[in-house]
C-alpha positions in Angstrom: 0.0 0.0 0.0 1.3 3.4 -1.2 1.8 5.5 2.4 -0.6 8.4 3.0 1.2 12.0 1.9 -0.9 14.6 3.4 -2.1 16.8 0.5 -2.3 20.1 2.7 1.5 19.6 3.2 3.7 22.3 1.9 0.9 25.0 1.3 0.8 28.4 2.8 -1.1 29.5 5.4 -3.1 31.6 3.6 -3.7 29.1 0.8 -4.8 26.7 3.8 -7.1 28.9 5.0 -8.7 30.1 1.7 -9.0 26.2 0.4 -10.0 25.4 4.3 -12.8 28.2 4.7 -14.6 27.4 0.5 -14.9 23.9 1.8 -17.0 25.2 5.0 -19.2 27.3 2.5 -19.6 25.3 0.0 -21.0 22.5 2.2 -23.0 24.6 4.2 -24.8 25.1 1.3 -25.2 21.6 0.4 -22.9 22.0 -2.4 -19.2 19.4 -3.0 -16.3 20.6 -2.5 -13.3 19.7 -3.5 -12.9 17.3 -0.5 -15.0 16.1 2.7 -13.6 18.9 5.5 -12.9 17.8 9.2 -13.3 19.8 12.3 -11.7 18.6 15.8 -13.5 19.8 18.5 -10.3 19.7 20.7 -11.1 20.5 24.4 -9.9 18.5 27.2 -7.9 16.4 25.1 -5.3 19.3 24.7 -3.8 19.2 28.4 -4.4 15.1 28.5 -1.5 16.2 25.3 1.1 18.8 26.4 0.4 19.0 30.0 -1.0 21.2 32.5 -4.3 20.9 34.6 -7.7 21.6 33.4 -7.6 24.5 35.3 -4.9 26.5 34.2 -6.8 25.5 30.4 -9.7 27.2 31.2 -7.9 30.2 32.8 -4.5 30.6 30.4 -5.9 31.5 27.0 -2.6 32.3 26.1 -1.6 28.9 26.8 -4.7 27.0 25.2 -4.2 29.0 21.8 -0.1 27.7 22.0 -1.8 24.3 22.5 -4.4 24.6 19.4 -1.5 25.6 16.9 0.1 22.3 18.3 -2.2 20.2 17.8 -3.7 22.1 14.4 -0.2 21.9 13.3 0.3 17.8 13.9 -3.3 16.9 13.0 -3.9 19.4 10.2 -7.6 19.3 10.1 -9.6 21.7 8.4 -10.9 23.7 11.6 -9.9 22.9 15.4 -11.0 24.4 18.7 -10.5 24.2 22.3 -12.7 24.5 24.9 -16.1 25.5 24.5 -16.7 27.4 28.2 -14.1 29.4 28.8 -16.2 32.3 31.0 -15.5 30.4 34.2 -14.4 33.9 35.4 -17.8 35.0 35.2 -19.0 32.8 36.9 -17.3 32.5 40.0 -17.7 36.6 40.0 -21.8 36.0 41.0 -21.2 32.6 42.4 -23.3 30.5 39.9 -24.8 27.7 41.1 -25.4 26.3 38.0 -22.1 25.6 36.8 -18.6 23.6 38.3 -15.3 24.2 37.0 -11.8 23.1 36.9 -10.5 24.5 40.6 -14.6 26.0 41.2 -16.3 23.2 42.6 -14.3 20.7 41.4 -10.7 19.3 41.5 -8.3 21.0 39.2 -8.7 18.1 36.7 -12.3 17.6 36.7 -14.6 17.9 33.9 -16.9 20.8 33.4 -20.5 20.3 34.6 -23.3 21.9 34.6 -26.0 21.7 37.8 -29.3 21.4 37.0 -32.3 23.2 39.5 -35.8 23.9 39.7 -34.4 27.9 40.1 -38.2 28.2 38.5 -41.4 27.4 40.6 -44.3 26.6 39.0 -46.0 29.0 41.0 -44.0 31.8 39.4 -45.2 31.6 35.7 -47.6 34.4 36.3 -44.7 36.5 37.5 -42.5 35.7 34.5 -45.3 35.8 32.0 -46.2 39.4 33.5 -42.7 41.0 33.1 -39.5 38.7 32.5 -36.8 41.3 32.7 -38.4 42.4 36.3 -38.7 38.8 37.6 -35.5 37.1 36.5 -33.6 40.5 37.9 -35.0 40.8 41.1 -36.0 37.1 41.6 -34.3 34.8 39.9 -30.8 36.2 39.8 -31.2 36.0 43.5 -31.8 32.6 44.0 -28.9 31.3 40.9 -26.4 33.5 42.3 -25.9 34.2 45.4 -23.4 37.0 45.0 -26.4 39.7 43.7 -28.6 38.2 46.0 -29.1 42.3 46.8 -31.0 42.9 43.8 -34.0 41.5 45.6 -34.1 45.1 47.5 -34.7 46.6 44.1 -37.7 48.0 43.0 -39.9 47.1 39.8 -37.7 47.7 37.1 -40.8 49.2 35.7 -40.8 52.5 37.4 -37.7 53.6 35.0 -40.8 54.7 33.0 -41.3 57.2 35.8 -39.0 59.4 34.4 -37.8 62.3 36.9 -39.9 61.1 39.5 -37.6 57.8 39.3 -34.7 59.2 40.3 -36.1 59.0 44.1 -34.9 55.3 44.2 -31.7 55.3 43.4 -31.0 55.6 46.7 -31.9 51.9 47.3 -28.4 51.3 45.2 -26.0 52.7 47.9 -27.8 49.8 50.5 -24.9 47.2 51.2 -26.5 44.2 49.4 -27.3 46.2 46.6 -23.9 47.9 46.0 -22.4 44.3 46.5 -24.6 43.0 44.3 -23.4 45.9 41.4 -19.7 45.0 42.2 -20.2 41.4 41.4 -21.9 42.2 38.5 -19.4 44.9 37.3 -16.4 41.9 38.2 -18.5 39.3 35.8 -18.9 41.8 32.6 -15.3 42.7 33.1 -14.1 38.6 33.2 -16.8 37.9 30.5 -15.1 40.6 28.4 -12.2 39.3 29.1 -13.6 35.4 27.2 -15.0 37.4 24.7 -11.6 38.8 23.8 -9.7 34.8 24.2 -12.7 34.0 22.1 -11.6 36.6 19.3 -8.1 36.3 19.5 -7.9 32.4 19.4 -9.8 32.7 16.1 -7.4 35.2 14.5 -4.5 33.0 15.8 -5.7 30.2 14.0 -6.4 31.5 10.9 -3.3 32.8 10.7 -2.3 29.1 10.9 -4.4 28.4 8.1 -7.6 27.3 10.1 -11.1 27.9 9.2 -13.5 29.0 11.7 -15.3 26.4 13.4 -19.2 25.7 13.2 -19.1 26.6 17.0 -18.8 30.4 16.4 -21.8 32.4 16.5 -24.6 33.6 19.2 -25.4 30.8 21.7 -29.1 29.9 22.5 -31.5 26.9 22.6 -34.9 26.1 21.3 -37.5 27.8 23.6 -38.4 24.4 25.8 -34.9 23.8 26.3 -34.3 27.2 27.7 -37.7 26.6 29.9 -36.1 23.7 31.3 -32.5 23.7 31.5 -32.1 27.3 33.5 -35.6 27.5 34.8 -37.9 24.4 35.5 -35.4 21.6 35.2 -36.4 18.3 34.0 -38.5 17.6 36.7 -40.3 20.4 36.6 -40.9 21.2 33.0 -42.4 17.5 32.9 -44.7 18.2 34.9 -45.5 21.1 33.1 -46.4 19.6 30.3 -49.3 18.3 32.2 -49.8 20.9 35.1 -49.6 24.5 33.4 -49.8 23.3 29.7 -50.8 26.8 28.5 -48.4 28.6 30.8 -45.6 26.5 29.2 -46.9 27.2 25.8 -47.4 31.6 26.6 -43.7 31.4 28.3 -42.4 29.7 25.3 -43.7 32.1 23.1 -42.2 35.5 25.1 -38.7 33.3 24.9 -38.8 32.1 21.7 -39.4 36.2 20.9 -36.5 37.6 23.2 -34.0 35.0 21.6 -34.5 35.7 17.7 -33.9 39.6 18.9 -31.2 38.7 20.5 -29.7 36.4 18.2 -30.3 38.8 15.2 -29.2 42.0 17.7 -26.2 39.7 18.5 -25.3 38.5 14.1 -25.8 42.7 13.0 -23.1 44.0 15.5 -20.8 41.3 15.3 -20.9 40.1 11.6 -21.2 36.7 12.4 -24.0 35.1 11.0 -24.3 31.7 13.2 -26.2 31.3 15.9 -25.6 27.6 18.0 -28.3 25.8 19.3 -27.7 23.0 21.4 -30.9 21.0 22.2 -31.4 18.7 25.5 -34.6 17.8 25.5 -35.6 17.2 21.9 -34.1 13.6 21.8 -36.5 10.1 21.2 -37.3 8.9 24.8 -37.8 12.5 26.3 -41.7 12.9 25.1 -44.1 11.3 23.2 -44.4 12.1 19.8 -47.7 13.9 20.3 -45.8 16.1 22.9 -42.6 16.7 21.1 -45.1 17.8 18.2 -47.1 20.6 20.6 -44.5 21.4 23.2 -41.0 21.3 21.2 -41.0 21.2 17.5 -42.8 24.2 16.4 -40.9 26.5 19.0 -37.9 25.0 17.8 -38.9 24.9 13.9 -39.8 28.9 14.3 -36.7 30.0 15.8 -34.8 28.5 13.2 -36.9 29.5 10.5 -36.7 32.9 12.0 -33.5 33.1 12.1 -32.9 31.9 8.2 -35.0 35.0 7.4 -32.9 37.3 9.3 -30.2 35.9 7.0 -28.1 33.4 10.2 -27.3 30.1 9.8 -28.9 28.1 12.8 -26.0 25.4 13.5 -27.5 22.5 15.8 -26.6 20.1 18.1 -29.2 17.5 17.9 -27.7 15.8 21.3 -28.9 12.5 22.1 -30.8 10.0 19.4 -33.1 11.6 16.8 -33.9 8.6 15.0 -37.9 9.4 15.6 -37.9 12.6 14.6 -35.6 13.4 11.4 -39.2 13.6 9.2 -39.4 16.7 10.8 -36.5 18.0 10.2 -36.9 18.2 6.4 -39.6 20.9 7.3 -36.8 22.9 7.5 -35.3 25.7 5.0 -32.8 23.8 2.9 -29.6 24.5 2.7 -29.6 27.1 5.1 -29.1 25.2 8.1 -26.1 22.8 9.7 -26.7 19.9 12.3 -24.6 17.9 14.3 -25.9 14.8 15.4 -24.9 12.8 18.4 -25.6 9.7 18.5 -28.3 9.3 15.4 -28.0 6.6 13.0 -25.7 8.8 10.8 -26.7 6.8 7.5 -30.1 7.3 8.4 -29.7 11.1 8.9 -27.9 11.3 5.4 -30.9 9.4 3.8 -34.0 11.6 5.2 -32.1 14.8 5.6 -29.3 15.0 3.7 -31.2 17.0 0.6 -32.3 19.2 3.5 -29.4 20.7 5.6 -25.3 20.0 6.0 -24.6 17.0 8.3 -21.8 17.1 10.8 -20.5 13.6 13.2 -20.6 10.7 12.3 -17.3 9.0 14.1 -18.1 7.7 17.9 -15.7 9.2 20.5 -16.0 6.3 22.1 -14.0 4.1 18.7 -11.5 7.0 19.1 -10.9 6.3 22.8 -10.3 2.2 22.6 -11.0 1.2 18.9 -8.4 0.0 16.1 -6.6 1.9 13.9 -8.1 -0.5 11.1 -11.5 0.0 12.6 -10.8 3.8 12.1 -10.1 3.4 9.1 -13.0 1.5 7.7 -15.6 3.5 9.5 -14.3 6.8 7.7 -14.1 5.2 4.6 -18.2 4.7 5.0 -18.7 7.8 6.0 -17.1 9.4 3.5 -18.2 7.1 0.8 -22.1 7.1 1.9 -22.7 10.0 4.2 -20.4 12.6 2.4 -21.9 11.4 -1.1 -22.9 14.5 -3.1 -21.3 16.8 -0.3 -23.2 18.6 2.5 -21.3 16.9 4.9 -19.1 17.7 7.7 -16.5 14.9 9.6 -16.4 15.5 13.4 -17.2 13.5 16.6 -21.1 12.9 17.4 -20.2 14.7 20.8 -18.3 17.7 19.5 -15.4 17.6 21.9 -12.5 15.0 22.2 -12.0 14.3 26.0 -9.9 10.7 26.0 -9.5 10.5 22.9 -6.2 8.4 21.5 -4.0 11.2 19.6 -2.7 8.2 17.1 -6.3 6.9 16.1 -7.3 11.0 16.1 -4.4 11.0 13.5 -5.5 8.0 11.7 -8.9 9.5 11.4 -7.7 12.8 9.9 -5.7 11.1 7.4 -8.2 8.6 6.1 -10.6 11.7 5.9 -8.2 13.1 3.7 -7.6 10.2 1.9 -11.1 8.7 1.0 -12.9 12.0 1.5 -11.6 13.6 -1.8 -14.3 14.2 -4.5 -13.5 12.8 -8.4 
């Protein structure tokens, strides 16, 4: 067998990144390029590479960029990224509850988590239905983190429209627990600037390298059940819903589903990028009945998508989980004007029923990456390539998006049989 010579050997970096960033585009599109592209989704796997705790990852951007251009520069995939929270600073600023870092919460090699609560009572949908802004400020702030606990001394947030007349209760700001509550708030914009600027610079750095931008970039928000559960209702509680306060959920969804699309689109027009990410958690076969998923989830979700094509952005989503059941709905959607990444879906199955209808991204388990063969590698990308990338639309990357235990040599395998088999006559 002839040995594998990496075609992207020798090129430039800006000939990389030109030939890197028209593959992105033209499968976005649904179109073929010139050759299947490959993102690695990098995150923990870069200090399980070149050292260093978790920690210091998530708090030495400097040091996670030197590790990217490593690992970019050994791999050579088409796109790479590091970790996908890096506002851990934020955080620990208000003293979140719903999150545990590396060295906040958790030792300084544990893995990122996030801690689901019922930081919503069902008692309180008439509150947030009424006025959002007034009860997630003075309310629910409070009770997911701790350090502006002070805002519950404020008063309705309403009364700015008392113009002059409002100015009378700004006193209420010098109280203790309300200035506390300000400085924590002014410490967490300041850190969260601070990510937004690793976030920028990373990019740049890499496609200096000769990187294209990965899918991962854009606005972050989730379908509008997802958001009612995750960070308000938990599982538990949004469940119950369903069954409970059926209405409520529906009216709540509907104020949610508005405030994201005007903040996604707010979010595209000042920063140019035109991708907004949408993980989804509760969307998966198993979570509701058909029935359910076709009242509570799919036209919420199908809308905001929809609505976010016609404000010209690119909805890229994580269909997390197993979407077996539900891809027949997914060809409702605008074609070629969306990107999904699916988890653990039958990938060929996704490519038959969708693949006319949006790009497809995954495909290779993390789990053959972390104790499989390098022959098993091999002939699982050749499939993919061969029947999911037929045509083009089609994006190679873990189902999971991030590369935590994965083997660097079968990593290395897998690029270089995506290179090999993935390349269009």
């Amino acid at each position: 067998m002839t040995p594998f010579v990496d075609p992207d050997l020798g090129k430039s970096p800006e000939q990389l990144f030109a030939e890197r960033t028209k593959r992105y585009a033209d499968v976005y599109q649904l179109k073929q390029p010139d050759r299947i592209p490959i993102q690695l989704g990098m995150g923990y796997m870069l200090t399980e590479m070149y050292g260093g705790t978790r920690q210091e990852q998530h708090e030495n951007g400097e040091k996670e960029i030197e590790m990217l251009l490593k690992a970019g520069a050994h791999f050579q995939p088409d796109s790479i990224m590091g970790l996908f929270n890096t506002n851990q600073a934020a955080t620990v600023a208000v003293g979140d509850r719903m999150t545990k870092f590396p060295g906040h919460g958790l030792g300084p090699d544990g893995s990122f988590q996030f801690v689901e609560g019922e930081y919503m009572k069902g008692e309180d949908y008439g509150a947030f239905l009424e006025d959002p802004a007034d009860w997630s400020i003075r309310t629910y702030w409070p009770r997911v983190f701790p350090e502006l606990d002070g805002f519950k001394l404020l008063p309705p947030l309403g009364l700015a429209c008392f113009g002059t007349y409002s100015l009378f209760y700004l006193g209420v700001l010098k109280a203790p627990p309300v200035a506390n509550s300000l400085r924590a708030l002014a410490n967490a914009i300041d850190a969260q600037a601070e990510s937004d600027a690793r976030a920028v610079t990373t990019v740049q750095r890499l496609a200096a390298a000769g990187f294209a931008p990965p899918t991962f970039m854009g606005s972050l928000i989730e379908a509008p059940f997802d958001l009612m559960s995750d960070t308000l209702r938990g599982m538990r509680g949004i469940m119950l819903d369903i069954h409970r306060h059926p209405d409520q959920l529906l009216a709540a969804q509907e104020k949610v589903l508005r405030m994201t699309l005007e903040y996604a689109i707010s979010w595209s027009r000042a920063t140019g990028i035109n991708v907004a990410f949408i993980p989804l958690h509760r969307g998966s076969d198993g979570f509701m009945s058909l029935a359910q998923f076709e009242k509570f989830y799919w036209p919420q979700l199908k809308a905001l998508q929809v609505g976010l094509v016609e404000a010209g952005i690119m909805p890229f989503v994580f269909y997390e989980g197993v979407w077996n059941q539900r891809l027949k709905y997914l060809t409702e959607l605008p074609k070629g004007k969306t990107c999904g990444l699916f988890q653990s879906s039958d990938i060929f199955k996704v490519k038959e029923v969708v693949g006319d209808t949006m790009c497809i991204m995954g495909g290779m388990p993390n789990s053959l990456l972390q104790a499989g063969t390098a022959e098993q590698v091999r002939d699982l990308t050749k499939r993919l390539c061969k029947e999911v990338g037929k045509g083009g639309g089609y994006i190679m990357s873990v189902g999971v998006g991030e590369m935590e235990g994965c083997r660097p040599d079968l990593v290395k395998v897998w690029v270089d049989a995506t290179k090999e088999f993935g390349v269009y006559a």
